[in-house]
N, C-alpha and C positions, 0 to 999 in steps of 0.2 A: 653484524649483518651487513651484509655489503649494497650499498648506496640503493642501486637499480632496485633492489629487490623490499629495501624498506620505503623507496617512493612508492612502488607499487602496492605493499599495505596499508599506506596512510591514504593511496586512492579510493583503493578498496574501502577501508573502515570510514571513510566522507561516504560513499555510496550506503554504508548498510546501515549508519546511526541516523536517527530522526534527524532533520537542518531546520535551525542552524543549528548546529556542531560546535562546542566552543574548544578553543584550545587548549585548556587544561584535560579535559576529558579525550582528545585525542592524541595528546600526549601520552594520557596512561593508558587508551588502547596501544597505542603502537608501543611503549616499553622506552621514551626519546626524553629529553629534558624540553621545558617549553623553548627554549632557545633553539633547541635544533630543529622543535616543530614549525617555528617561524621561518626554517629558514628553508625547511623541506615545500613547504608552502610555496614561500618564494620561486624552488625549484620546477616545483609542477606548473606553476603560471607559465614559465620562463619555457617550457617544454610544451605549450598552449591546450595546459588543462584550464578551463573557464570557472575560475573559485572566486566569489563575492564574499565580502565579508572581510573581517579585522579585526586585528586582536581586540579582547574585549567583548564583540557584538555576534561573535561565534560567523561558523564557515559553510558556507552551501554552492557543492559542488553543482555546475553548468553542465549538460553533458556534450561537448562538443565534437561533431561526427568530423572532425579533421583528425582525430587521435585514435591511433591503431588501432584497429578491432581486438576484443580481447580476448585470450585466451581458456577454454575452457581445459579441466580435467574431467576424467572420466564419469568421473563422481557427478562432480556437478552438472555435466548433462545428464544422467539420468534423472537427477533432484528436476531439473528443466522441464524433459518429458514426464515425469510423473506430476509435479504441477501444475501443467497444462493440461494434462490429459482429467486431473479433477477439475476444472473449471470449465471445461466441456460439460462436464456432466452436472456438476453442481449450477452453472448459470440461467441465464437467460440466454436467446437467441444469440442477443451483440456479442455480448462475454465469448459465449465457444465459439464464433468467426473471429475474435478478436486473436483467442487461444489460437487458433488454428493457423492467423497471420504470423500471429508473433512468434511461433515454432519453424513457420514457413522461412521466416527474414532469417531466425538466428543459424537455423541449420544452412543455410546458405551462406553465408559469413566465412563458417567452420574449414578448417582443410579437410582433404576426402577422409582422412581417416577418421577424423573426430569425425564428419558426417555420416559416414558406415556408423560408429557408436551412436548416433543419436537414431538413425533410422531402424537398426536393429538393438534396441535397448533390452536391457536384461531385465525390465521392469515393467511390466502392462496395469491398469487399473480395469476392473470388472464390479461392478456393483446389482447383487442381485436383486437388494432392496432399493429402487428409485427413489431419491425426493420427490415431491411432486412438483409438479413444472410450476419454475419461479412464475412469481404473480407478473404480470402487466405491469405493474406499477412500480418496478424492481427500477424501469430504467428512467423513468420519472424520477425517481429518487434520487439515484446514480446522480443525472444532471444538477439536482438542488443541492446534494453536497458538495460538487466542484462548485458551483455557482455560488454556496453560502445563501441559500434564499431559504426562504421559511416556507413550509407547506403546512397546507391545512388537509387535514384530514379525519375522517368519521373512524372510529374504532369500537370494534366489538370489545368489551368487557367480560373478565371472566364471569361474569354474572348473568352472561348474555345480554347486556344492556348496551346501547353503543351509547358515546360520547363525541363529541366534536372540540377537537385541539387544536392548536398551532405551536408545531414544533421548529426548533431548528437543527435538520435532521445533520447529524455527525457523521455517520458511518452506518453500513450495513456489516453484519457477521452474519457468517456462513454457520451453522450450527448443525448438528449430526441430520435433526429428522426438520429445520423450519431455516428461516433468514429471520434476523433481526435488526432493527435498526436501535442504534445508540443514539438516542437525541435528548437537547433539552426543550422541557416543557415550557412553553409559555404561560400555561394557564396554572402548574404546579410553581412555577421558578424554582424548579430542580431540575437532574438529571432522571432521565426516563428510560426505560427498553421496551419496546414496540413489535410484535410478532406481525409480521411484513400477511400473514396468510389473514389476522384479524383485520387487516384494514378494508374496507366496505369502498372508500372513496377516498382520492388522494388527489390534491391540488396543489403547484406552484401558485404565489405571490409575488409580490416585487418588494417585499419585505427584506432585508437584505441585514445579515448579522456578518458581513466582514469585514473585517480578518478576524473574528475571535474565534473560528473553528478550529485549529490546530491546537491552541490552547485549553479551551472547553475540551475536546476529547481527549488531550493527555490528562485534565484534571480527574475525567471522568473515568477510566483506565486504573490511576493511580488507586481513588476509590474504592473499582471491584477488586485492583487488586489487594487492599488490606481487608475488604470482607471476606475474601476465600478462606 
């Protein structure tokens, strides 16, 4: 594989794997012995890609706007518009202006032609069945999982009974007909899922569980995924 074009998928494969990234594991992405992974490394710093990290303590790529724009194929700008064009429809307010920003930037980047392909894509989404419009409290949420803070919140029970929790919310999913948040319980001290439509009342604290969110949600992930 010639030089340019495997710097380019060891870029790539930092950008799409969780960070850190350790180097054995990107080693066996890219197909490289760890020696040349050290040394491809080296290359892309030297070439002013911003990579923290060391052998050992794994790699997380910076994204630094001094480094070419990238180039799309076909493909993956349709993948582009059609995952935007769901997050429009799936979000809340912020979300689909967010979508609608960040389709604005990318397609302007693009040369004309790829811009013709993104403007005229061979792909539209149409949903005749709606979700119902995300809760209020979607972005409430949003801000405590960057933030790492605990929220308190009243939740309806399947039993019709509410409860009042403090979780430390992980993650929201998007699910066919609801949203769901992936949190751990503080009053269970386990892992929980939350139907984002049951919740009555949702509150930030300044209860603060960071840095374990990254780690709690891949534990919790790992999880569902051997009960499926």
């Amino acid at each position: 594989m010639p030089r340019a074009d495997r710097l380019l998928r060891l870029l790539t494969t930092i950008r799409m794997l969780p960070q850190p990234v350790t180097a054995a594991r990107l080693a066996e992405e890219t197909g490289v012995s760890p020696r040349q992974l050290y040394r491809d490394i080296d290359a892309l710093r030297a070439g002013g890609a911003l990579i923290d990290g060391a052998a050992g303590l794994g790699y997380t790529l910076t994204e630094d706007p001094a480094l070419p724009p990238q180039m799309f194929t076909r493909l993956e700008v349709e993948a582009l518009v059609l995952g935007l064009a769901e997050v429009r429809l799936a979000g809340d307010e912020a979300l689909a202006r967010a979508a609608d920003a960040a389709l604005a930037k990318i397609v302007a980047t693009l040369p004309d032609r790829v811009q013709r392909q993104a403007i005229h894509t061979a792909h539209q989404v149409y949903r005749f069945e709606r979700r119902p419009p995300a809760p209020l409290h979607l972005a409430l949420l949003r801000e405590a999982i960057w933030q790492e803070e605990a929220v308190d919140l009243n939740y309806r029970a399947r039993d019709g009974a509410e409860t009042s929790r403090r979780i430390w919310p992980l993650s929201v999913v998007f699910l066919d007909r609801t949203l769901m948040c992936l949190a751990w319980c503080c009053l269970r001290q386990d892992f929980r899922r939350f139907h984002l439509a049951e919740m009555t009342s949702v509150a930030r604290t300044a209860d603060s569980f960071r840095p374990r969110r990254v780690a709690l949600l891949r534990e919790m992930l790992a999880r569902m995924r051997q009960a499926v």
